[in-house]
Structure formats: C-alpha cells, structure tokens
C-alpha positions as CSV (number, residue, x, y, z in Angstrom):
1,X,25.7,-15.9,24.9
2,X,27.2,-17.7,27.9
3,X,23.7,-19.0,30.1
4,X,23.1,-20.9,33.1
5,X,19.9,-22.7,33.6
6,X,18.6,-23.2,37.3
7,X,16.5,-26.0,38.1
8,X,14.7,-27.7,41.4
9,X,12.3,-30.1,40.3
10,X,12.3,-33.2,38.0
11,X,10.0,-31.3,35.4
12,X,12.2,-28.7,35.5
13,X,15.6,-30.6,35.2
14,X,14.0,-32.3,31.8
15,X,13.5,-28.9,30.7
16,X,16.9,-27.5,31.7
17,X,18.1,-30.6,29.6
18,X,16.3,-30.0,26.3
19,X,17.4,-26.6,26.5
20,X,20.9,-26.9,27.1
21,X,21.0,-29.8,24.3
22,X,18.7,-27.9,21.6
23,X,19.5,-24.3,21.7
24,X,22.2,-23.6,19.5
25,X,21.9,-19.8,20.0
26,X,24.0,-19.9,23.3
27,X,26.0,-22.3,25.3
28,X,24.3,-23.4,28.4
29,X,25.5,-24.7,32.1
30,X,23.1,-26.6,34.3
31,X,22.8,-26.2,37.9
32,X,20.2,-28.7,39.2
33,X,18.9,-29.0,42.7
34,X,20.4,-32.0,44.5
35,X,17.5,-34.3,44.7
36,X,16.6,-33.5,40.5
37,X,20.3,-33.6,39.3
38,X,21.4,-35.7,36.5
39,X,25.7,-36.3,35.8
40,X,25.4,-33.4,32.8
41,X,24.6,-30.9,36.0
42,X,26.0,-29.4,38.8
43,X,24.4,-29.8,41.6
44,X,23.5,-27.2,44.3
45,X,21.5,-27.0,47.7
46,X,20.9,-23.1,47.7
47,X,19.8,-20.3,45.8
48,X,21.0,-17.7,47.4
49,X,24.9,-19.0,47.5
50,X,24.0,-20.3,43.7
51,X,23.2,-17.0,42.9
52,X,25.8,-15.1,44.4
53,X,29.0,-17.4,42.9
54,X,27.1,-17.8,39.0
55,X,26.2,-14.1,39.1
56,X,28.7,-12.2,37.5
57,X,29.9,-15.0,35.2
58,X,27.2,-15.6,33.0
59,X,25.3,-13.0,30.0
60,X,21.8,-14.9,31.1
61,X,20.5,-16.5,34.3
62,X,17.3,-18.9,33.3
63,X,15.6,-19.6,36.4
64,X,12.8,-23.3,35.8
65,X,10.7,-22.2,38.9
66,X,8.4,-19.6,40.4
67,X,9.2,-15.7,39.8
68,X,9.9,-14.6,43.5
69,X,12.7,-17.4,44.2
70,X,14.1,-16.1,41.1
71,X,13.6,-12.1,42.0
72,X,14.9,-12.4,45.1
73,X,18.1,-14.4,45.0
74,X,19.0,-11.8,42.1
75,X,17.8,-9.0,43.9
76,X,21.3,-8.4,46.2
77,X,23.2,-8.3,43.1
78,X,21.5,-6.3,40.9
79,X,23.8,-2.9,40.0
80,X,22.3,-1.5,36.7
81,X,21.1,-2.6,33.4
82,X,24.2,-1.5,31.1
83,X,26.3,-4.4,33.3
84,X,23.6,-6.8,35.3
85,X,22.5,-10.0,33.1
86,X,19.5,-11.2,31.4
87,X,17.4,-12.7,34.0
88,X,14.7,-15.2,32.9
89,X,11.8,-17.1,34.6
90,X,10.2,-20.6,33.3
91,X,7.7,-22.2,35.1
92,X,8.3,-25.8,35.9
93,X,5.2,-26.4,33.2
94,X,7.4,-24.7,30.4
95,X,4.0,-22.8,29.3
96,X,5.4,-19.2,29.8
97,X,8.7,-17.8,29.7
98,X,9.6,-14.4,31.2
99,X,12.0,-11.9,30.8
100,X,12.1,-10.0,34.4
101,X,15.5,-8.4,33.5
102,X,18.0,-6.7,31.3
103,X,15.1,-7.3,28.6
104,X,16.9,-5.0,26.0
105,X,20.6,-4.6,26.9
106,X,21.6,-8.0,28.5
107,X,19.2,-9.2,25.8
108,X,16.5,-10.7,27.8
109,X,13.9,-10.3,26.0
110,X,15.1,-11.6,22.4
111,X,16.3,-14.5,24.8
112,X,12.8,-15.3,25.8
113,X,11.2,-15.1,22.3
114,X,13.6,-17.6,21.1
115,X,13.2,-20.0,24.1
116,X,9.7,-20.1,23.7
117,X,9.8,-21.2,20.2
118,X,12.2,-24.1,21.2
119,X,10.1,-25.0,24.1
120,X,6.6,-24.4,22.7
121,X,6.1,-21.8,25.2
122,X,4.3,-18.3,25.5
123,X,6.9,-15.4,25.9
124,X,6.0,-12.5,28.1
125,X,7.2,-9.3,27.3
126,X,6.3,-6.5,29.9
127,X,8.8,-3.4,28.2
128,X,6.7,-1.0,27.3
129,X,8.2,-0.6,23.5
130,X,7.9,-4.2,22.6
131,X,4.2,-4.6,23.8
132,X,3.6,-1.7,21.2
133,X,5.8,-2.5,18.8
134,X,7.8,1.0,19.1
135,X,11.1,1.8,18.9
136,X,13.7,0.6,21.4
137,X,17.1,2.8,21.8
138,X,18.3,0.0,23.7
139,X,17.4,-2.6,21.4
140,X,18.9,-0.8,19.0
141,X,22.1,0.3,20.2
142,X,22.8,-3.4,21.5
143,X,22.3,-4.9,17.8
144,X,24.2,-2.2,16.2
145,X,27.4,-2.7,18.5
146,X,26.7,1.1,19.8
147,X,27.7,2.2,23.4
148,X,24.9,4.3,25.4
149,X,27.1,7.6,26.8
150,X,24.1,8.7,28.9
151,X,20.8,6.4,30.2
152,X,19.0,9.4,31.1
153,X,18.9,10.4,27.5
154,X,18.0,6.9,26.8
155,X,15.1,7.3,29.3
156,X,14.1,10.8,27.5
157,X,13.7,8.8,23.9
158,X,12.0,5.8,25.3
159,X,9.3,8.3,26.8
160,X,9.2,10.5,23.3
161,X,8.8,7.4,21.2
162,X,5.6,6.2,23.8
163,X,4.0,9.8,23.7
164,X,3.9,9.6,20.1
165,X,6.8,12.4,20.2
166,X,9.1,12.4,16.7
167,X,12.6,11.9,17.7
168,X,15.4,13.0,15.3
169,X,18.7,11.1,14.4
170,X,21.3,12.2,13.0
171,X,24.5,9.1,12.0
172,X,27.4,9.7,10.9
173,X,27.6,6.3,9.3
174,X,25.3,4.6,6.8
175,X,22.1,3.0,8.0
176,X,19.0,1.6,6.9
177,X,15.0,1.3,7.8
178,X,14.5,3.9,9.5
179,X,11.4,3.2,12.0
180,X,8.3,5.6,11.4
181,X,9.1,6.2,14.7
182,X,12.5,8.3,14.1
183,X,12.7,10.8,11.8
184,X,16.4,11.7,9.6
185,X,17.5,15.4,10.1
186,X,17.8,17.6,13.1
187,X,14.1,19.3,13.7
188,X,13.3,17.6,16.8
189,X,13.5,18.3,20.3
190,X,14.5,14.8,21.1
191,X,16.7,13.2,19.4
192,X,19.9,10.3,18.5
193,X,23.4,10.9,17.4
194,X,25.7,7.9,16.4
195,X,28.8,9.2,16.0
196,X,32.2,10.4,17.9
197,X,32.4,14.0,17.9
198,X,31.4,16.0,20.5
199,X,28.5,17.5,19.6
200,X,24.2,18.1,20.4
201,X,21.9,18.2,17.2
202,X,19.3,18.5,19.6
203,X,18.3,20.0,22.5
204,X,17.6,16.4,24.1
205,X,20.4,14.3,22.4
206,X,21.1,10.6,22.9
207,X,24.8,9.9,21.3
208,X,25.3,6.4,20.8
209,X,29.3,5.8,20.5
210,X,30.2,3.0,18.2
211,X,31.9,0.2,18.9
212,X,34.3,-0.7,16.5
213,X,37.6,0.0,17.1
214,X,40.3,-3.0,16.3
215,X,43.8,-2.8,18.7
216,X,46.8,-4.2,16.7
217,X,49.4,-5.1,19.2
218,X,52.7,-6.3,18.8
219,X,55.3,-6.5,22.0
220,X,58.0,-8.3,23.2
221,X,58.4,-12.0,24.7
222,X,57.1,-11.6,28.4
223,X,55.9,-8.3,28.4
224,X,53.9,-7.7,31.4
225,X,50.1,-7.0,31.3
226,X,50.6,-3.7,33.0
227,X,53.2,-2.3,30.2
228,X,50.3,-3.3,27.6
229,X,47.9,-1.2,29.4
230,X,49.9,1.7,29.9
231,X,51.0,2.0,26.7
232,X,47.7,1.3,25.2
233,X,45.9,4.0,27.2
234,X,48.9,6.3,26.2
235,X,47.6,5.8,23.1
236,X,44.1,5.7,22.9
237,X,43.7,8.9,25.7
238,X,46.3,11.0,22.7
239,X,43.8,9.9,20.2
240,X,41.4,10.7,22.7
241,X,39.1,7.0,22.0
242,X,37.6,5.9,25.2
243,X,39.0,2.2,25.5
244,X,35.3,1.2,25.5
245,X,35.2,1.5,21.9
246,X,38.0,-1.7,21.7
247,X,35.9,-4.6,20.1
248,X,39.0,-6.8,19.7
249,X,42.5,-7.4,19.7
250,X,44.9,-8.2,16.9
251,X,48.1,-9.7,16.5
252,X,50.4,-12.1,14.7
253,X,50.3,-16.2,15.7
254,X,53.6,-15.9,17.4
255,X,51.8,-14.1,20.1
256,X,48.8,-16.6,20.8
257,X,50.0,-17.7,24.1
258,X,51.6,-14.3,25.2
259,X,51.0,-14.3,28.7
260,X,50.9,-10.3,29.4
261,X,48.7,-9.8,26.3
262,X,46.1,-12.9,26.9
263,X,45.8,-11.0,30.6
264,X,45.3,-7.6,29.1
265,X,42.0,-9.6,26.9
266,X,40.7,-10.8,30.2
267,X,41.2,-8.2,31.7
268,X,38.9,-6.3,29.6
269,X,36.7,-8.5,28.1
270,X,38.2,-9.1,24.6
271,X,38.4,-11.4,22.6
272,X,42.0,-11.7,20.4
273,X,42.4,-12.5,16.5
274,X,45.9,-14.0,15.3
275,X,47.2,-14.2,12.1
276,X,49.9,-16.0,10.6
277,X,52.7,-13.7,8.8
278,X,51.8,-14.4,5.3
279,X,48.2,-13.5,5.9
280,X,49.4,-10.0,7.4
281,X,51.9,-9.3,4.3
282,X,49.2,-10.4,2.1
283,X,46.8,-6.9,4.0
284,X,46.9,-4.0,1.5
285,X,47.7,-1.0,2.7
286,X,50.4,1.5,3.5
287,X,52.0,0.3,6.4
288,X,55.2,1.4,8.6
289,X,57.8,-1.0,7.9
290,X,60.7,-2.6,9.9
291,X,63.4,-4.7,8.6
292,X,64.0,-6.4,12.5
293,X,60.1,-7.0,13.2
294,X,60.4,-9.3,9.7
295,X,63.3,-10.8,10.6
296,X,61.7,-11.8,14.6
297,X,58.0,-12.2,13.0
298,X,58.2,-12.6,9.4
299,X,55.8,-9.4,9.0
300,X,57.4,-6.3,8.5
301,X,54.6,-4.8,10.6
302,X,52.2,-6.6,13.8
303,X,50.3,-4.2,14.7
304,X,48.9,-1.7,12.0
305,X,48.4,-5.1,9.3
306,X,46.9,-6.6,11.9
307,X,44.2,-4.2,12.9
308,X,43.9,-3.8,9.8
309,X,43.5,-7.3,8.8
310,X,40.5,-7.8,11.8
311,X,39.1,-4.6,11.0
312,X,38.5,-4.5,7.2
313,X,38.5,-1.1,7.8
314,X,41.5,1.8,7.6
315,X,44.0,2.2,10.0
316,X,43.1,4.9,12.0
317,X,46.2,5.3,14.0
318,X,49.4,4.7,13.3
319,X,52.2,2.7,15.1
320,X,52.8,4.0,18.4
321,X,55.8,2.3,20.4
322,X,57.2,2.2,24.1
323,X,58.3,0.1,26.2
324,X,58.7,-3.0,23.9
325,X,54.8,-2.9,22.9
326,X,53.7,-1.7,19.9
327,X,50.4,-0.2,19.2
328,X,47.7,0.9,16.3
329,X,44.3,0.6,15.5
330,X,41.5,0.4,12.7
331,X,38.2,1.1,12.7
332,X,35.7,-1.7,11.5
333,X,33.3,0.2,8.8
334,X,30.0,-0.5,9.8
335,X,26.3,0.4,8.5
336,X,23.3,0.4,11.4
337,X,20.2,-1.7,11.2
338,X,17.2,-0.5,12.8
339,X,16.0,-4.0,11.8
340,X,18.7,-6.0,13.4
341,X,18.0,-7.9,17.0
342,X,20.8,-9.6,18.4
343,X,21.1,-11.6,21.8
C-alpha cells in the first residue's frame, strides 16, 4: 500500500516520521506543513491544493490533525467507495487513530488497527460489522482478490448479517472457515455467489467475480499501446472475461522495456512478470509451438508459458494473434479465506 502522511505541527511531523520509518506494511510519503517540515518531507502551505494533486495517487491518505480539516479537504473528491482511498485521522497526540473512509475496500480500517499498534494508539472503528464482530462482504471480497458486480447487493448482506438474517453462499472454488454468520447451500433469501457464470442461487444474490486471471502477451518490437488493447479486448470480450478480472501481465525478459506494453500496465493498473526463456521452456504444459518465436525469443511460445508460468494455474485460452501481438491467459487457482484480512 502506497500512503501519504499529512502533517502541520511539530508533534505531528515526529509522528509522520516514525511512521514513515517503522511501518513496513506500506511505503509512505510525507507532506509536512511549511513551518514543521524536516528534508525527508515535502513541504506544503495548503490543504485544499495538497489534497486535490495527492488524491488520486495514493491507496491511503493519513491525515496527523483534527477530523474536519481532514473531512473537508477530501470531501470535493470523494466518488465512491470501490475507487476513493483509505482516508485516516491521527490526532497530533497519537492517542486515537481513525478510519473515516474506505474502512473495508480501500482498507481503512485494517490500516488503522495496525497503526495503532505501531504507534501505541487506540483505533476507532465506527463500521457497523467490525464493532460486532460480524461478517463483512467487503472485507471479505477485498482479502480474497474478489470483484463486487453490484454494491446494492453488498448493501442487502451487510443489513442480513446485522439483523441476525442467515445468508447463503454458494463458491465455485474451495474455501475455508465459514463464519457462523454465512451458511453453505442455497436455502436463503440472501445470499453470495463467487463464481463466473451467470447465474442467481438466491433471490437476493451478491456474486463476487474473482480476480485471477493472468494475460500472457507476446508482440512485436514497437508495438503501440493501442494495438495491445484492441487485440486484448478482442480476446477477452470472445471469451467473454470482463478485463477487470486481469490481475497481471506476463511475458518473456526481452519484452521488459517494451514501450507499448509497459503503457498498456499503466494504463490499467497492472503490474508485469518477465521471465527469462529457459524458465518458460522449463513450464509444463501443452503449449502451441512456433519454430520463428524460438528462433526471435528463444521460447517456442510467450504468451500461453507465460501466463502459465505467473499463473500456476491452466491456461484457459489459447493463443490468439493479430496485428503482431499475441495473446493468452491462465487462471490462478485460488481457495477463499473468510479468515484472511489484507490491506
């Protein structure tokens, strides 16, 4: 998790500093106010043009000072909770640390537990579900690497699980610990579905979409970013896999500093695994082979070894290629974790 820390006062820049130096689960930039700055921070004047230029590139925004400067220079930017940021208060005492937003999807609240230990704080948690100890389905779909197709359902389980409702599930993949909240099978009028088909075990269904679907690409020297895209989206819209379920791209060291396919991963947020060509020959599997790609890369295949390679999973489509850009994918195998909490 990418953070930046806001300060104003000297208390507050101390604090900003043990932070930044002691939490090793995230990497943290400082933004001091100008009269409490130190050379490791930037310096600002104000939070309101701060706020507006850090926004959108950070997963957390920890603000050292009272809640309402913090609320309201977020409070212009704020969109929803599947893309806004953590958002977290410390007061300049470092006695209480606050979660005010994004506690379960932009991980907020897991944010603030762990802060407080480092600190020797008190973390207050306001979400309903944590102050009982329920279930969360946002929790747990941000752990378990699951997309959210519809809030509203999301909404409609949070409310079962308060009212003391039973909620179904129903996974086409393995899991384990099931919460007393959530019960296995269908016989519920609210309920979850992790899986990709298109279907409604229950009358109030909640499908959660995993997120696990490795891209091997393999393209030409100087392809462009927009021939990646089109032929990726060819691919994935045949298949018909929403490109929200891309965790990662794969490829073979050759293409490291590919220009068109380093845009592509920025474009959308991915990060990209290379392999050298003895470590793809070395993937088991049955693969589509090519004399010429061996002779350029030394692999006889990019793009199905290396999704395949990421993934540890099976190749789930084959080699696809236009346009000098070549395209498969794998699917990571994965097993849910109702226990597992994750930033």
């Amino acid at each position: 998790m990418k953070a930046a820390i806001i300060s104003y006062t000297e208390n507050g820049r101390l604090l900003s500093e043990k932070i930044a130096e002691e939490a090793d689960f995230m990497t943290a930039e400082r933004f001091c106010f100008y009269s409490h700055t130190d050379r490791s921070a930037k310096s600002f004047v104000g939070t309101a043009k701060l706020t507006e230029d850090i926004f959108h590139r950070y997963d957390a925004l920890i603000y050292i000072c009272a809640s309402g400067i913090a609320v309201r220079a977020v409070a212009p930017h704020l969109r929803t909770k599947m893309t806004d940021p953590a958002v977290i208060v410390i007061d300049d005492c470092g006695r209480f640390v606050i979660p005010v937003l994004s506690g379960h999807i932009g991980g907020a609240n897991v944010l603030a537990l762990l802060l407080s230990e480092l600190i020797g704080a008190q973390a207050v948690i306001t979400t309903a579900t944590d102050t009982g100890g329920r279930f969360s389905p946002d929790s747990f779909a941000k752990a378990n690497g699951l997309l959210i197709s519809d809030m509203q359902a999301a909404k409609s389980v949070a409310a079962a699980v308060l009212d003391g409702e039973k909620v179904g599930f129903v996974s086409d993949y393995e899991y384990s610990d099931l919460p007393s909240d959530i019960t296995a099978g269908k016989g519920c009028r609210t309920g979850i579905y992790v899986g990709c088909d298109n279907i409604q075990p229950f009358p109030v269904t909640l499908k959660l979409v995993p997120r696990n679907i490795v891209l091997g690409i393999g393209c030409r020297r100087g392809v462009e970013c927009e021939d990646i895209e089109l032929t990726v989206r060819a691919v994935l819209g045949a298949a018909r896999i929403p490109l929200e379920r891309i965790e990662r791209i794969a490829t073979v060291d050759l293409k490291a500093d590919e220009k068109g396919l380093l845009a592509f991963c920025r474009k959308h947020g991915l990060e990209m695994s290379v392999y050298t060509a003895q470590e793809l020959m070395e993937t088991e599997g049955d693969f589509t082979r090519s004399h010429f790609v061996r002779t350029v890369t030394g692999a006889d295949n990019v793009c199905e070894r290396s999704a395949v390679r990421c993934s540890g999973g099976r190749l789930l489509l084959r080699k696809t290629a236009h346009d000098g850009v070549t395209v498969a994918a794998a699917e990571r195998p994965i097993e849910l974790d109702f226990e597992r909490k994750t930033l």
